[in-house]
C-alpha positions as YAML, in Angstrom:
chain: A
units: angstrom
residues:
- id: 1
  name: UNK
  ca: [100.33, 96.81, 147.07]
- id: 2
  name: UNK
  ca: [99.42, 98.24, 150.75]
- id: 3
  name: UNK
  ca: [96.13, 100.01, 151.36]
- id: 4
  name: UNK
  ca: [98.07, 103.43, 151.71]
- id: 5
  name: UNK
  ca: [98.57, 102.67, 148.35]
- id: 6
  name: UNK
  ca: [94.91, 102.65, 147.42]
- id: 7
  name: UNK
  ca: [93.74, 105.08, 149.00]
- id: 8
  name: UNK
  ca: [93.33, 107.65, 145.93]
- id: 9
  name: UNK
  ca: [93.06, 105.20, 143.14]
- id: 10
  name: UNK
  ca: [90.02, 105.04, 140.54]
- id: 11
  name: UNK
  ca: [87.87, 102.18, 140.55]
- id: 12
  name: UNK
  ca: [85.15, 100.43, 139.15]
- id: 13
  name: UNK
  ca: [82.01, 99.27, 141.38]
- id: 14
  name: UNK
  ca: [80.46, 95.68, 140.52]
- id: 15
  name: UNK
  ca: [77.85, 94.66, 139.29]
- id: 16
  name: UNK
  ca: [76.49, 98.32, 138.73]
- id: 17
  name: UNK
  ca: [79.79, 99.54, 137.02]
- id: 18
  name: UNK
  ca: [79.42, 102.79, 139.09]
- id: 19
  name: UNK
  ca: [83.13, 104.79, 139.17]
- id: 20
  name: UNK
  ca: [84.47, 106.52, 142.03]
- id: 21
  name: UNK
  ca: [87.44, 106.97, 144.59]
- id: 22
  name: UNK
  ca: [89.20, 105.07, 147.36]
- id: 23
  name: UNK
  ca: [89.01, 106.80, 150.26]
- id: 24
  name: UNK
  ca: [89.39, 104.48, 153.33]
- id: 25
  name: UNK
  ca: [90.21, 100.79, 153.82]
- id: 26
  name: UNK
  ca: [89.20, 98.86, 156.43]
- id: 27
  name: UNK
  ca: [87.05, 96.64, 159.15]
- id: 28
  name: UNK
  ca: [83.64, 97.75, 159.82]
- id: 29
  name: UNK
  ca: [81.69, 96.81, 163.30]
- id: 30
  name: UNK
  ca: [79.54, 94.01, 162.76]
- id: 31
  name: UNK
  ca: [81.25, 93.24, 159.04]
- id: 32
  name: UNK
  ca: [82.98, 90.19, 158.83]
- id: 33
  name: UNK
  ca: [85.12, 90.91, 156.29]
- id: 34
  name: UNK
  ca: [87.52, 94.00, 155.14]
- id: 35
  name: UNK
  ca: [85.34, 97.00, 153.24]
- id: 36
  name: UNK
  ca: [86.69, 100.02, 150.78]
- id: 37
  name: UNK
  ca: [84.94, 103.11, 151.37]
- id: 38
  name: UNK
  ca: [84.13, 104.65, 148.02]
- id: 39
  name: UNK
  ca: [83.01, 107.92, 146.79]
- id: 40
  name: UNK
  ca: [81.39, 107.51, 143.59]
- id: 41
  name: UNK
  ca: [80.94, 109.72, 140.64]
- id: 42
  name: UNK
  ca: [77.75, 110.38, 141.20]
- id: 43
  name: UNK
  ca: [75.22, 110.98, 143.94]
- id: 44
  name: UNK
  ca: [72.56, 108.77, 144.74]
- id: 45
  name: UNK
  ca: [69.70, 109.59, 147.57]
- id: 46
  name: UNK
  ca: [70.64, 106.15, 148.84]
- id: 47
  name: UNK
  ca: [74.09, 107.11, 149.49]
- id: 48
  name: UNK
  ca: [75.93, 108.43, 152.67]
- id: 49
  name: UNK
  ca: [79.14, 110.85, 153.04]
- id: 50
  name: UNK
  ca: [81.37, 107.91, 154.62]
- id: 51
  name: UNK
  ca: [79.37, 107.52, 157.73]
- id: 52
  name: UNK
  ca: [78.71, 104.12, 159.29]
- id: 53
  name: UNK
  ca: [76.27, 103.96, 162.21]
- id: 54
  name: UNK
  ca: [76.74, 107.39, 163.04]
- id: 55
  name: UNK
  ca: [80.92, 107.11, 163.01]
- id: 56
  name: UNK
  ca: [82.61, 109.05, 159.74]
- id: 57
  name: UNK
  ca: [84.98, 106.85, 158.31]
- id: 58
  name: UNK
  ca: [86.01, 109.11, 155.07]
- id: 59
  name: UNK
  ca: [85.20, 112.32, 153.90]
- id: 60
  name: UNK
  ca: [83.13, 113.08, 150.52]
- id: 61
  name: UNK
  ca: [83.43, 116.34, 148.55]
- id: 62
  name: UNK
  ca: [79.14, 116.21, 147.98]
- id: 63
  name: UNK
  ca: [76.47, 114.57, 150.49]
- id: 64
  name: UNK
  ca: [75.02, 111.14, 149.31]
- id: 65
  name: UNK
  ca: [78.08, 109.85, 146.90]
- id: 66
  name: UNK
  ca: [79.62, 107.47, 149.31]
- id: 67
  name: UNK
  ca: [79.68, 103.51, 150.10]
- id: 68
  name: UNK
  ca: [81.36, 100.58, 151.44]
- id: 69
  name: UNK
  ca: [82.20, 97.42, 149.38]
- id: 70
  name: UNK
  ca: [83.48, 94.29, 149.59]
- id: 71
  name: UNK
  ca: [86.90, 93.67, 148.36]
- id: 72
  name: UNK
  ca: [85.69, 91.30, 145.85]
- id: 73
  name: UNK
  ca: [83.30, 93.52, 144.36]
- id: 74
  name: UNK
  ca: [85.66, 96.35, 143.49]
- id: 75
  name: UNK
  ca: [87.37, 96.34, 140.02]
- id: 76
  name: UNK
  ca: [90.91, 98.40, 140.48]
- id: 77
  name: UNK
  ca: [91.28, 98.80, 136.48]
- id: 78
  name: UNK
  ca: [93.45, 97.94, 133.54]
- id: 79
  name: UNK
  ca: [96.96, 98.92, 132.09]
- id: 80
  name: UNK
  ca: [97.09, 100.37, 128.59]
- id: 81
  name: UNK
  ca: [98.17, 97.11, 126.70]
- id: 82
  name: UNK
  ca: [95.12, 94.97, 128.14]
- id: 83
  name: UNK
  ca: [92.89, 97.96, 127.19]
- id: 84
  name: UNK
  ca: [94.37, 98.51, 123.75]
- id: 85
  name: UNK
  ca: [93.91, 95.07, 123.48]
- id: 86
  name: UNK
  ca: [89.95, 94.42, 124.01]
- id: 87
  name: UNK
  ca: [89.11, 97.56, 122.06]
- id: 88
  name: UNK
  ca: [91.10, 96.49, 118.97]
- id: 89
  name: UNK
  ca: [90.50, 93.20, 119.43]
- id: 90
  name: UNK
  ca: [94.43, 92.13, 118.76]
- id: 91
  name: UNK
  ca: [97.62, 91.24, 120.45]
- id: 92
  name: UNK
  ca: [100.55, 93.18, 120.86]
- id: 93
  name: UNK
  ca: [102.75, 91.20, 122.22]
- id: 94
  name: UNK
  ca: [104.62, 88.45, 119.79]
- id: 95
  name: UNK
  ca: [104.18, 86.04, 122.86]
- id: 96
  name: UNK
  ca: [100.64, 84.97, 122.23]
- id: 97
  name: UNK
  ca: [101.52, 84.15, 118.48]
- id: 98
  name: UNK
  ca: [100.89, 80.58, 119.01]
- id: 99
  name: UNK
  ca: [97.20, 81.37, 119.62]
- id: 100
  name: UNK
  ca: [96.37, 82.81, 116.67]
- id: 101
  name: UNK
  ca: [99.85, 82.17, 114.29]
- id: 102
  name: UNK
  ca: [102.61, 84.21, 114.15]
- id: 103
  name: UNK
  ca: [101.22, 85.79, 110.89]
- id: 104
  name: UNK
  ca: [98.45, 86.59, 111.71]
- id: 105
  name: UNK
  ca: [99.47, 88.56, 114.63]
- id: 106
  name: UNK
  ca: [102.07, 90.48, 112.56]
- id: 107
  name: UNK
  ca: [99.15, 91.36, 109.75]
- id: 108
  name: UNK
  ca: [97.37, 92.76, 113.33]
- id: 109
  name: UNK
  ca: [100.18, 94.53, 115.13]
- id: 110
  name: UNK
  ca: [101.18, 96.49, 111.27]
- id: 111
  name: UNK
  ca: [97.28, 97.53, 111.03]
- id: 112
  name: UNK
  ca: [97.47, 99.07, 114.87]
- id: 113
  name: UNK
  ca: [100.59, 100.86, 113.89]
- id: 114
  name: UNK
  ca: [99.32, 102.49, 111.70]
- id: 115
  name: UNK
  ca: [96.42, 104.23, 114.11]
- id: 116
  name: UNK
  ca: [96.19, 107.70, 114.11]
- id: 117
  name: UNK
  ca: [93.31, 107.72, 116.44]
- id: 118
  name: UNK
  ca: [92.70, 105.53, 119.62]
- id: 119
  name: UNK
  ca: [89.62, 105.76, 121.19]
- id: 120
  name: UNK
  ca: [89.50, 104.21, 125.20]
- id: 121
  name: UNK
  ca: [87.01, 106.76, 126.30]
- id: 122
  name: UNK
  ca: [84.90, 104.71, 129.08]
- id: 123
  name: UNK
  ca: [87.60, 101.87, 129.58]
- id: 124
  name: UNK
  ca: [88.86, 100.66, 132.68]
- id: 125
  name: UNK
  ca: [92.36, 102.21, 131.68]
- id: 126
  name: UNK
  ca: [93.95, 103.00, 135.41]
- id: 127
  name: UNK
  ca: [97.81, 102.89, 134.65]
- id: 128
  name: UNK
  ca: [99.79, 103.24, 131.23]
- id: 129
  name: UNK
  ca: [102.10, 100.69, 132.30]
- id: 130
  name: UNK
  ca: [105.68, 100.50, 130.78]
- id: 131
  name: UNK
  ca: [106.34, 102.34, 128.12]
- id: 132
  name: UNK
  ca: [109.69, 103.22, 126.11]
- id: 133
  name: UNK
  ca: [111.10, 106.79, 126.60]
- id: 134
  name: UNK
  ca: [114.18, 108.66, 125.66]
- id: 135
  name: UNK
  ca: [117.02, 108.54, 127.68]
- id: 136
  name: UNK
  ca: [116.58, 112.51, 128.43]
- id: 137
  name: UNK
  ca: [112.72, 111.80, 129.40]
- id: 138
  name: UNK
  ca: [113.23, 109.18, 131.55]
- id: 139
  name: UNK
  ca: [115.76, 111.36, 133.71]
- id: 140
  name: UNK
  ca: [113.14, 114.43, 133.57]
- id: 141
  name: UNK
  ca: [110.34, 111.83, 134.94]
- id: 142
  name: UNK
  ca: [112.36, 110.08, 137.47]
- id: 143
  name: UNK
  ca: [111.59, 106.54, 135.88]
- id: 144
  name: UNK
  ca: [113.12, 104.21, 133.76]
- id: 145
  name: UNK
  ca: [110.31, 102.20, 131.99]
- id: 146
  name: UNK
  ca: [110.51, 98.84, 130.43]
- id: 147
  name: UNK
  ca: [111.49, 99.03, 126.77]
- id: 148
  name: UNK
  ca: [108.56, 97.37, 124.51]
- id: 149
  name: UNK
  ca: [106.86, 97.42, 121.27]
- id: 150
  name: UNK
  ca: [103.77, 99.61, 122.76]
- id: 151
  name: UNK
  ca: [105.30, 102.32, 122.60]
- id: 152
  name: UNK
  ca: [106.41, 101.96, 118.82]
- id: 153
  name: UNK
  ca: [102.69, 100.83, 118.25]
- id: 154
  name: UNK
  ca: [101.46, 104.15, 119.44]
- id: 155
  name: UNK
  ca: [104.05, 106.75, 117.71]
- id: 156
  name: UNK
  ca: [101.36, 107.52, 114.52]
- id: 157
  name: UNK
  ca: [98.66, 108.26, 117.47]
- id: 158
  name: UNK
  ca: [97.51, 111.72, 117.05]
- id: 159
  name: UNK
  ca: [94.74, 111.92, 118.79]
- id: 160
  name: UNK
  ca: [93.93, 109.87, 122.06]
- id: 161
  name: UNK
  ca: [90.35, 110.21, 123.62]
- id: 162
  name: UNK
  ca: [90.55, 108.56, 127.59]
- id: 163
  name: UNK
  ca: [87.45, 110.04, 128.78]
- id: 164
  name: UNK
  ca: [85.47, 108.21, 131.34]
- id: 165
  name: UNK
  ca: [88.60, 106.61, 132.17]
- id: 166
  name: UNK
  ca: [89.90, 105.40, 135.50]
- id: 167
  name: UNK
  ca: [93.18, 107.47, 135.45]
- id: 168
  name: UNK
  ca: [93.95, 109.17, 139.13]
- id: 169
  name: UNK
  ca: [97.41, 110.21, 138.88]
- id: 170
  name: UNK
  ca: [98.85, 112.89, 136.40]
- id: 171
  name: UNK
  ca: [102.50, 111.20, 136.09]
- id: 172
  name: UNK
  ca: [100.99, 108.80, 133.86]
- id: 173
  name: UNK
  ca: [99.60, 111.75, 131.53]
- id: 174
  name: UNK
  ca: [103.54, 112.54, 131.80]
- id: 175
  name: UNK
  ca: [104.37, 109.28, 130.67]
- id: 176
  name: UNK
  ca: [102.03, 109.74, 127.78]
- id: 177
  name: UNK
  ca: [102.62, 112.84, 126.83]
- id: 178
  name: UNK
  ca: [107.28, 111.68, 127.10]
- id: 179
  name: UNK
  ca: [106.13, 108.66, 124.91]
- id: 180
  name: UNK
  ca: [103.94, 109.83, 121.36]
- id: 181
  name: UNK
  ca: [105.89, 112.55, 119.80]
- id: 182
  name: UNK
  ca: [103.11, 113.00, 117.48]
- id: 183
  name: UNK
  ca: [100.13, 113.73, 120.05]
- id: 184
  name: UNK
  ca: [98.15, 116.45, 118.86]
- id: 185
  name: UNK
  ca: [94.85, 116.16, 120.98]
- id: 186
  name: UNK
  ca: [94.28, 114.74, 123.93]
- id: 187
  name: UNK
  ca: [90.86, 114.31, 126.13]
- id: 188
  name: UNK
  ca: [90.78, 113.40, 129.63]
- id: 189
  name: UNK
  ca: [87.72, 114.34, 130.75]
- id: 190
  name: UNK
  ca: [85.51, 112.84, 133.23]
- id: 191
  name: UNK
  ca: [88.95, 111.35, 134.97]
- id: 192
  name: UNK
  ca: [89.32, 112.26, 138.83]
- id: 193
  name: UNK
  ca: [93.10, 113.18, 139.28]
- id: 194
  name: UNK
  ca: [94.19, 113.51, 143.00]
- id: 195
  name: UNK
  ca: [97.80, 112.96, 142.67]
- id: 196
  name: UNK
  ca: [100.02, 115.37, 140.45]
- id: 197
  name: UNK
  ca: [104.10, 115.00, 141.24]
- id: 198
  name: UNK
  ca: [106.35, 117.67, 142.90]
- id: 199
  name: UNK
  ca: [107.80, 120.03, 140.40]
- id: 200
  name: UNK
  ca: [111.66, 120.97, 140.49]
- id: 201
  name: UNK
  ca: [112.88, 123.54, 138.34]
- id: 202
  name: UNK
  ca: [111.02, 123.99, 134.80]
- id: 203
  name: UNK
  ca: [109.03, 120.86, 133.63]
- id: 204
  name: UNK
  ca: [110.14, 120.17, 129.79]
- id: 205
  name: UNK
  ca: [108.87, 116.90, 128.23]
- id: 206
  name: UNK
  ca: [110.12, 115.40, 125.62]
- id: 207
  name: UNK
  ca: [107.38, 114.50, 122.57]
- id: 208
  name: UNK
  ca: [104.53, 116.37, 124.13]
- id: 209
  name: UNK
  ca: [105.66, 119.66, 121.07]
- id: 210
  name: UNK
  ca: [102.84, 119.26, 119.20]
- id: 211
  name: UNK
  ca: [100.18, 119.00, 121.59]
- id: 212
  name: UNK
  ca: [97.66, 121.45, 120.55]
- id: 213
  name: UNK
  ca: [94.22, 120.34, 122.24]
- id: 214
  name: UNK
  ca: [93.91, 119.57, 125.82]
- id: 215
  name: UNK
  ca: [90.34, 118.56, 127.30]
- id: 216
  name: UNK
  ca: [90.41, 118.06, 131.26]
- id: 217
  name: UNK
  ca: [86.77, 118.61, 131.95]
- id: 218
  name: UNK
  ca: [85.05, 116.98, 134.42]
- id: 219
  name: UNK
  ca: [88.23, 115.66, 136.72]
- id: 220
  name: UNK
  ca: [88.20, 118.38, 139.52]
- id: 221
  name: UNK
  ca: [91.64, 119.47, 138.97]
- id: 222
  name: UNK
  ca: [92.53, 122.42, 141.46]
- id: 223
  name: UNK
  ca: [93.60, 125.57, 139.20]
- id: 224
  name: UNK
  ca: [96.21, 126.05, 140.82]
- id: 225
  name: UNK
  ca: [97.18, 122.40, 139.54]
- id: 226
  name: UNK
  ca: [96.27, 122.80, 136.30]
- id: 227
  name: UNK
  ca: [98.03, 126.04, 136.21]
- id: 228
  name: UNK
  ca: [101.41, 125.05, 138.18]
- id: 229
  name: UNK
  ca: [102.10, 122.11, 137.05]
- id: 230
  name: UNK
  ca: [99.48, 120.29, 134.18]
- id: 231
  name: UNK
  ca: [100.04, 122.86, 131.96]
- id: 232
  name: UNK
  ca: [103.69, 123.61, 131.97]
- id: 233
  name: UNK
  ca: [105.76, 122.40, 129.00]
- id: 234
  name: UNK
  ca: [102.68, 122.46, 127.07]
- id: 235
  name: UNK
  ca: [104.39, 125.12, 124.66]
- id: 236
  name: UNK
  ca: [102.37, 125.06, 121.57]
- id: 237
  name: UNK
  ca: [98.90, 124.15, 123.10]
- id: 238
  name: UNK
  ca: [95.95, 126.34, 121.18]
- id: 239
  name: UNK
  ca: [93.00, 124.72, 122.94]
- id: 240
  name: UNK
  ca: [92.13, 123.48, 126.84]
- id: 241
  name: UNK
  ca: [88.57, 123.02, 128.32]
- id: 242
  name: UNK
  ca: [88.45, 123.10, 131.75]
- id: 243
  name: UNK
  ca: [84.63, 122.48, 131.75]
- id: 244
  name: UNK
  ca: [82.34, 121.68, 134.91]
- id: 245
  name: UNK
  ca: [86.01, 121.95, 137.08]
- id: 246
  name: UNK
  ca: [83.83, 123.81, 140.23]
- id: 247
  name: UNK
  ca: [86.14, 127.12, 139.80]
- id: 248
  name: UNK
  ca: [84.96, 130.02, 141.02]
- id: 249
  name: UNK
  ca: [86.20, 133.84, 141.31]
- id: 250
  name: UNK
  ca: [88.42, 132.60, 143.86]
- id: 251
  name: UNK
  ca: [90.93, 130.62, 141.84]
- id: 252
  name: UNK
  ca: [94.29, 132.78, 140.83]
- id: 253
  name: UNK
  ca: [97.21, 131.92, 138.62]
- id: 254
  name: UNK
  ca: [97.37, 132.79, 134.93]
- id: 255
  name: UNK
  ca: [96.87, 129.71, 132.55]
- id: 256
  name: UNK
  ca: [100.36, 129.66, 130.87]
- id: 257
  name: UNK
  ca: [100.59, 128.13, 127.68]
- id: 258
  name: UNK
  ca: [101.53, 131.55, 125.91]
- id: 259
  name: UNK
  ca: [99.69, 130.41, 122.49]
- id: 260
  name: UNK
  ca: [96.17, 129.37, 123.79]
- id: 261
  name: UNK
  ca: [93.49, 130.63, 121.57]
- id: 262
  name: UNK
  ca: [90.38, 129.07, 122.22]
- id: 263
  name: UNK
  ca: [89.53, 128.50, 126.62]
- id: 264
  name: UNK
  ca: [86.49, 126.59, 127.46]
- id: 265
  name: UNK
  ca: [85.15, 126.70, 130.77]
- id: 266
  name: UNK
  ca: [81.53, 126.13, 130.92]
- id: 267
  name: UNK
  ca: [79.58, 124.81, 133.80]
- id: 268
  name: UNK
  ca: [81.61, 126.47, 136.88]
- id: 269
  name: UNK
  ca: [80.50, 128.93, 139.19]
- id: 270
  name: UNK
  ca: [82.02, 132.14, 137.62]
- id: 271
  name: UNK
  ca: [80.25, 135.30, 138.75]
- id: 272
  name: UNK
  ca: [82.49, 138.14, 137.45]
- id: 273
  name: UNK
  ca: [83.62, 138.63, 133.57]
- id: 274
  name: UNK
  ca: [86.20, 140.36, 134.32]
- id: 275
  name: UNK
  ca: [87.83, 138.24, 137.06]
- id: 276
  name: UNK
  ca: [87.35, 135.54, 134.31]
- id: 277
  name: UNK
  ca: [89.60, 137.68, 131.51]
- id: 278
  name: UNK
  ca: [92.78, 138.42, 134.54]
- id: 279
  name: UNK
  ca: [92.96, 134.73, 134.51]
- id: 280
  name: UNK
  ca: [93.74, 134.23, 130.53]
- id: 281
  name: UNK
  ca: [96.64, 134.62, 128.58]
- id: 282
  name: UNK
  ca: [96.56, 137.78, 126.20]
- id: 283
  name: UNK
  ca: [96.54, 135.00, 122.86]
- id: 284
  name: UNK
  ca: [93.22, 133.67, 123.60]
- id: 285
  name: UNK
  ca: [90.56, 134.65, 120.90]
- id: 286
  name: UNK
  ca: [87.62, 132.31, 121.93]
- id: 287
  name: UNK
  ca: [85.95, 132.22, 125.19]
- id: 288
  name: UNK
  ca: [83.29, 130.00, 126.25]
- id: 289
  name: UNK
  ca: [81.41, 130.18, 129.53]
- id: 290
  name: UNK
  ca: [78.17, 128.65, 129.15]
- id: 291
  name: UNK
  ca: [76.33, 127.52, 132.55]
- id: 292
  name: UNK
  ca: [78.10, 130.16, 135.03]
- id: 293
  name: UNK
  ca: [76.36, 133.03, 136.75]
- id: 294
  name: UNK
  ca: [77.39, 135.83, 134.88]
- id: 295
  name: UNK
  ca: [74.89, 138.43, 135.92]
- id: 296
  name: UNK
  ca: [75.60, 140.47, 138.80]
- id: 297
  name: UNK
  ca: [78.96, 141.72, 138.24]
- id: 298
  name: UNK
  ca: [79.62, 144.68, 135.29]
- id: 299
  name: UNK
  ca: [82.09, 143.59, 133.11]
- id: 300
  name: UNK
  ca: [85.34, 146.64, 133.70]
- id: 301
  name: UNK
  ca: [87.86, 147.68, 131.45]
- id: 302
  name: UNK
  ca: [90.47, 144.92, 130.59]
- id: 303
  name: UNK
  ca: [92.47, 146.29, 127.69]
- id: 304
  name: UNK
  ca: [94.85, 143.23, 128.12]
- id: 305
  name: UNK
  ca: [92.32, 140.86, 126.67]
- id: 306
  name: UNK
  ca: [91.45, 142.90, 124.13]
- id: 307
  name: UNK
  ca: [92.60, 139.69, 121.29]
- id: 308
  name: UNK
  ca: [89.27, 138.12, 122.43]
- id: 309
  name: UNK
  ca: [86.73, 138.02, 118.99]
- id: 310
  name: UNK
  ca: [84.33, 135.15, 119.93]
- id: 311
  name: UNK
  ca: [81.98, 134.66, 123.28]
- id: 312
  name: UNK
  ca: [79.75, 132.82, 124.33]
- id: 313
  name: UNK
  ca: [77.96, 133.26, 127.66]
- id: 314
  name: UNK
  ca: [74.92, 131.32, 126.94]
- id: 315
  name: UNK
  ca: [72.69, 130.07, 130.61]
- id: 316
  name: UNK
  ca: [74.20, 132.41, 132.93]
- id: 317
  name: UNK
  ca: [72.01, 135.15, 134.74]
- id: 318
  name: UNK
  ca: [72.32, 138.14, 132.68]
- id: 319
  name: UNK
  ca: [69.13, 140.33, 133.12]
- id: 320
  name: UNK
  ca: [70.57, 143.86, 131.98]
- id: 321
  name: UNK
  ca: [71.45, 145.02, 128.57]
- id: 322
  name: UNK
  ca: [73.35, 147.65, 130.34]
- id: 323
  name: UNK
  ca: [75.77, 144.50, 130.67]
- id: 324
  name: UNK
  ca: [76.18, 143.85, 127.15]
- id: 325
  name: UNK
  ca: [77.10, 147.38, 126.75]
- id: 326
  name: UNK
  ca: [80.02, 147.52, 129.09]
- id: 327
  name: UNK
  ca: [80.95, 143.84, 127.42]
- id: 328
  name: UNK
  ca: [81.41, 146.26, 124.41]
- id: 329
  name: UNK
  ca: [83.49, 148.63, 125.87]
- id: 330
  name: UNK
  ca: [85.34, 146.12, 127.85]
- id: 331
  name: UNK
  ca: [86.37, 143.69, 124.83]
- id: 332
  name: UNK
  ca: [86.54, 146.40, 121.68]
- id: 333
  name: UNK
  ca: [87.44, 143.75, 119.22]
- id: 334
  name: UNK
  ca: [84.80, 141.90, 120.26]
- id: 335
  name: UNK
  ca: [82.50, 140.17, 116.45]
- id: 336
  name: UNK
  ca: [80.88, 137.12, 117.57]
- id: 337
  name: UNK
  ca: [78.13, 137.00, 121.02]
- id: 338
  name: UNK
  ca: [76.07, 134.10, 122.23]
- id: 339
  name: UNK
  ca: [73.69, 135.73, 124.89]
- id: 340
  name: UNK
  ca: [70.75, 132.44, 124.43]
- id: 341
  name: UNK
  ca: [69.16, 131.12, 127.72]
- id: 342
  name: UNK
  ca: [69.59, 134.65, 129.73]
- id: 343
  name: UNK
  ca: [67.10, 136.17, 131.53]
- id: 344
  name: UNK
  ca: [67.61, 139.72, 129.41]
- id: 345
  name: UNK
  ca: [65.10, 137.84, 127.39]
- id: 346
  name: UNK
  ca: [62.34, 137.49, 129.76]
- id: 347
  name: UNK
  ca: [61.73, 141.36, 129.64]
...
């Protein structure tokens, strides 16, 4: 694998399991051996933005989140089976049978098929790997994956939580989503994707039908991603949280499933109601927008939206009731309000 090939990936920092980005490979003056420039999850007042005695090397998206490592200190993840593995402490592959006896390890591998819930959430998980697809969803991906008993393993799995993951690249939520035709609920949150494929003509999956929960908080995925491509296929999905995503009123594109119902974006930077409500299908019932900065803007007259029954606008910067009252007039079938944490209160 070349360093071009890096550059983008999710990674784990040693020894203070800190997760971040590759964004530059390379020699450093003065260093006598190679470095990856990381930015990290989180910022630290002892961090830098990918400068280096006053030279920029990368570029950060906040101040005080970046570093340089040594090779030997970075940890470039896991694929699903060695994952799967150490959290269910079994084998799935009939190989290691002499380890253990080849009984024991079919008594293992008929419990994990029978798994309607895996949960990875924190692994290492940075690639799914190979996994068996139908002939039709192997042409609509491009790929022709290794035929294996994973994939029969997983086909019960209904609901797969890889949050905290180290997942950077959105064909292998394709590959997931072609592979267990029984997914109904699927959270990604806290991943950092920063490579989504090229779409050609309409994007169809085969086995992601019943998908009917979506969580993608937390990974920074640009709307118009999530809306062009992430999204698309997603035909029966009822739920998505795009949580703490930085959107703001400048984002644009309709989400598209057609039967979303519930929308959860708390923790942006949303300033206008009614910018908020041009950007949802005319299905959704349930809104969530805790932690924006509702406030300034009047809600207007959206008659489109007018499905919407449940709200909740909870620590935003509402200090008028004569906001509430054009919320009335602007969602009539309006029933259930969560106004807590506002600064109407302080009056």
């Amino acid at each position: 694998m070349t360093s071009d090939d890096l550059i983008g990936r999710r990674v784990v920092l040693q020894p203070s399991n800190e997760k971040g980005i590759v964004r530059w490979i390379g020699n450093l003056p003065n260093q006598r051996q190679e470095r990856i420039g990381i930015e990290l999850d989180e910022v630290d007042p002892d961090r830098h933005d990918g400068t280096y005695d006053g030279i920029k090397y990368f570029d950060t998206r906040r101040p005080k989140c970046g570093t340089f490592a040594k090779v030997k200190n970075v940890n470039f993840g896991k694929d699903l089976r060695q994952c799967l593995r150490e959290k269910y402490q079994t084998s799935v592959e009939y190989e290691d049978s002499w380890m253990v006896g080849e009984e024991d390890v079919k008594r293992k591998l008929a419990e994990v098929d029978k798994l309607e819930y895996v949960g990875l959430e924190g692994s290492e998980l940075a690639t799914v790997g190979a996994l068996k697809l139908s002939e039709k969803a192997a042409v609509e991906l491009s790929t022709f994956s290794t035929s294996d008993e994973l994939t029969d393993m997983l086909t019960r799995v209904r609901e797969l939580n890889l949050k905290d993951s180290l997942l950077h690249d959105w064909r292998e939520v394709d590959l997931l989503l072609a592979a267990l035709p029984n997914l109904e609920n699927l959270s990604l949150a806290g991943n950092r994707f920063n490579k989504f494929p090229e779409v050609k003509g309409e994007r169809e999956l085969c086995g992601c039908l019943k998908l009917k929960s979506l969580d993608i908080s937390s990974t920074l995925i640009p709307w118009s991603k999530a809306t062009s491509y992430c999204l698309l296929g997603l035909a029966n999905l009822q739920f998505i949280n795009l949580s703490a995503n930085d959107y703001d009123r400048t984002v644009g594109g309709t989400l598209p499933p057609a039967c979303l119902t519930t929308v959860v974006m708390m923790d942006n930077q949303f300033d206008d109601i009614s910018r908020v409500l041009q950007l949802l299908p005319t299905t959704v019932e349930k809104l969530v927008l805790c932690g924006n900065k509702l406030g300034d803007e009047l809600p207007s007259s959206t008659p489109d939206n007018s499905a919407i029954r449940e709200l909740s606008i909870s620590r935003n910067d509402i200090k008028d009731w004569r906001w509430i009252g054009e919320l009335a007039k602007a969602l009539p079938k309006l029933v259930s309000l969560r106004i807590t944490d506002n600064p109407i209160y302080d009056e």
